[in-house]
N, C-alpha and C positions, 0 to 999 in steps of 0.2 A: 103544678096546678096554675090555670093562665090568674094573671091579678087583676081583681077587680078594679074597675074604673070607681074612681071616687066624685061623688057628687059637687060639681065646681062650686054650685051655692053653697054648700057649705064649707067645702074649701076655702075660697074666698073667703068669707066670714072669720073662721078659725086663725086667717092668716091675718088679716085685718088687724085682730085683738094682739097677734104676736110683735110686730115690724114697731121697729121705733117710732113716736108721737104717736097722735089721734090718728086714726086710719079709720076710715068707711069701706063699706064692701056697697057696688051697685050693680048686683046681676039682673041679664036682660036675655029675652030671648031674639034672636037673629035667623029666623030660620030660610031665608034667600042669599045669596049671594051679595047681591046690591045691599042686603040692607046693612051687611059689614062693611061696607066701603067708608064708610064715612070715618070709621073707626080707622082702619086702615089707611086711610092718608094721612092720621095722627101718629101714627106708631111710628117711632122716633127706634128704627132698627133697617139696620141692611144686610141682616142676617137670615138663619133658618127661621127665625118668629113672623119675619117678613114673608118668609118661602111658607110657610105654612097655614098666613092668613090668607094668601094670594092665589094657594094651589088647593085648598079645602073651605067646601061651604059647615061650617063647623056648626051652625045651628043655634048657639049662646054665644054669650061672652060676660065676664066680671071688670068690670074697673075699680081700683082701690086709690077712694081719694086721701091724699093725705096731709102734711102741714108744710104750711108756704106753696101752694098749688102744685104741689108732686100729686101724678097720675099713672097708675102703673096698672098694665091689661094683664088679666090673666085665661087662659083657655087651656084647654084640654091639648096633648100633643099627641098627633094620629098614631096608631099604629106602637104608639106606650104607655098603655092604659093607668101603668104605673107611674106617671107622669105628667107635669103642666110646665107648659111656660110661660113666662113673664117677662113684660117688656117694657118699659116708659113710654106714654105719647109727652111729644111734644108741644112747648106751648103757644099758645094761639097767636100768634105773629104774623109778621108779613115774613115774603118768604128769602128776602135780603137776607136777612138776620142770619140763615145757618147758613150759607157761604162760610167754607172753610171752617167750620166745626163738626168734626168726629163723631158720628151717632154711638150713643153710651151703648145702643144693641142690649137685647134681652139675652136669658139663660133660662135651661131648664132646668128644674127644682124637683126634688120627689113628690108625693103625696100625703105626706108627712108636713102637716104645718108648722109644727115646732122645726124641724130641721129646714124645710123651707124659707121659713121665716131667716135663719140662719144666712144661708146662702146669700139669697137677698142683702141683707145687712152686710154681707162682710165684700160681697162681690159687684152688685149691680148698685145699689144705691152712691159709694162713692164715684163711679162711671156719670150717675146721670146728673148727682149734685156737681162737678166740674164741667158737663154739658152745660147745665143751667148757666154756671157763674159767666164761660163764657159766652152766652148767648145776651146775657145779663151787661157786660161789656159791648160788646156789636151794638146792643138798642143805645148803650153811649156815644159810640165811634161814628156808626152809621144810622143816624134818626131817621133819614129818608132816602126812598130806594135811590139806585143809579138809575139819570137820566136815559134812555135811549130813542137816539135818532132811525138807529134800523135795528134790524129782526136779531139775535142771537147769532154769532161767526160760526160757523160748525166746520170741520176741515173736511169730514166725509160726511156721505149720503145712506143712508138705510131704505130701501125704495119696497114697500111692501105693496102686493101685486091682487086686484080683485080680477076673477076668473070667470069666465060667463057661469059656471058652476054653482058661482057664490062664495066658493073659497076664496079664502085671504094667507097669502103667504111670502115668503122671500128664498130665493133658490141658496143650499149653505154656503157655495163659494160666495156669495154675495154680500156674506153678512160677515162685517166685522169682528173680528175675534173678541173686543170687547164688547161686542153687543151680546153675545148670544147666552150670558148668563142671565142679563135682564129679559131676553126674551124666553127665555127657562121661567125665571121669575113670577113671571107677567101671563104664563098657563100657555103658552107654545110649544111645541114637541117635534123635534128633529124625527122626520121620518125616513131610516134610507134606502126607503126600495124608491121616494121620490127627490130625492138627495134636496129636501126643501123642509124651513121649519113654515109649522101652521099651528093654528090656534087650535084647542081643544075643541069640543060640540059644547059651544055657548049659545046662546040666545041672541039677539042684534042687540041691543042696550050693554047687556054685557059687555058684548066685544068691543062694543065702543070705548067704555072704560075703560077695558085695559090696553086699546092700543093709544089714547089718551093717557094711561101713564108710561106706556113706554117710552111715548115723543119724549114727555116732560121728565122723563127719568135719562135719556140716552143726551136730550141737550144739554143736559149740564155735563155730559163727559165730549161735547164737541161733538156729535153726531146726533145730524140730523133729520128725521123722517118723513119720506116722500111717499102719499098713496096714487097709484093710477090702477088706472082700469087697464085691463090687457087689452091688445087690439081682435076686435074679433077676427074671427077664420072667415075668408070672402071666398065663398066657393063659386067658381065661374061657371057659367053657363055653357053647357058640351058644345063645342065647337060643330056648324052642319060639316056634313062629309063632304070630300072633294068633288067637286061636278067636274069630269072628262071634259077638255074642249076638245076638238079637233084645231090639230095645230093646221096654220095654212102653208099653202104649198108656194115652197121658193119662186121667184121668178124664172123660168128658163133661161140659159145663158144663149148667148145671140150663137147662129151656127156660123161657123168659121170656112171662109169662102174658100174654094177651090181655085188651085194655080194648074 
């Protein structure tokens, strides 16, 4: 028998009361795309919790506040009803600061808050408390970003292509090997009867986000992203048909006198 999906608000709640310190639960409903994102540029994960806020409009979401400003998202995990996962966002910095620090990433947890709560404690919380500390050190080290006189160095190019169609895509030889999980990520789909990845049927605002985080996801690995427009197809105007001349007629050669 398939297993019920369990209610996040109460979920959340349950799990609240379990986790070490005070904990609060604050569910909300999200039911667009856009209106996760905001949540989603917090989430301090570069794992499936990432893949799964990025690749589903999931409709809700929970945050559980807790002691000394720990913030951990909770949501439904598609396709296991039996299932939620949990991730840490990050805290509200400039974006210097995680330079070289390790995202503590989320995990999935049962439905079960008591074992949940478990998990949590024993697995993800020490992850995200040594994220903190070192991030805690960086706002020591580095109080103010680094100066730059020019744009980010990127070694390669990512060049994604608008098509008078209105598609947007990159042919797969073209794309970086380490691109193409960010652009998995980021709601892209290798199609190969067109040997080209393209965005999923989004909306314009949408797709601007996400190719907006891919720039800013792919430069910090040194690649980075170029849009143009394709050249349109200039269909020439049918050539008129040949008009016959008559060719003219040689001069005669002079007659050759008689001896």
């Amino acid at each position: 028998m398939p297993t019920a999906r369990a209610d996040l608000s109460l979920f959340a709640s349950a799990l609240a009361a379990r986790l070490p310190g005070q904990w609060t639960s604050e569910y909300q409903q999200r039911p667009t795309y856009p209106d996760q994102f905001a949540t989603i540029e917090r989430l301090w994960d570069r794992g499936h919790v990432e893949y799964i806020v990025s690749q589903y409009v999931l409709g809700h979401e929970a945050v559980l506040h807790g002691p000394d400003g720990q913030h951990l998202y909770v949501n439904d995990r598609p396709l296991r009803p039996g299932q939620f996962v949990v991730a840490p966002l990050g805290p509200d910095i400039e974006p210097h600061h995680f330079v070289g620090i390790e995202e503590p990433n989320g995990i999935a947890v049962p439905n079960d808050p008591v074992r949940a709560a478990a998990h949590i404690t024993r697995r993800l919380l020490p992850r995200y408390e040594a994220a903190r500390d070192a991030v805690r050190r960086s706002l020591l080290d580095r109080p103010e970003p680094p100066r730059r006189t020019a744009p980010p160095q990127v070694d390669r190019t990512l060049t994604l292509t608008w098509y008078e169609d209105g598609a947007l895509g990159a042919p797969y030889k073209d794309v970086p090997e380490e691109a193409r999980e960010t652009l998995y990520v980021h709601g892209f789909q290798y199609l190969p009867h067109q040997a080209a990845f393209l965005p999923a049927s989004y909306g314009e605002a949408d797709r601007a986000i996400r190719i907006q985080a891919v720039a800013l996801r792919l430069v910090a690995h040194g690649i980075g992203v170029n849009l143009r427009h394709a050249t349109p197809t200039v269909t020439l105007p049918p050539r008129p048909p040949a008009v016959a001349r008559p060719v003219p007629a040689l001069p005669a050669a002079p007659a050759a006198h008689a001896r």
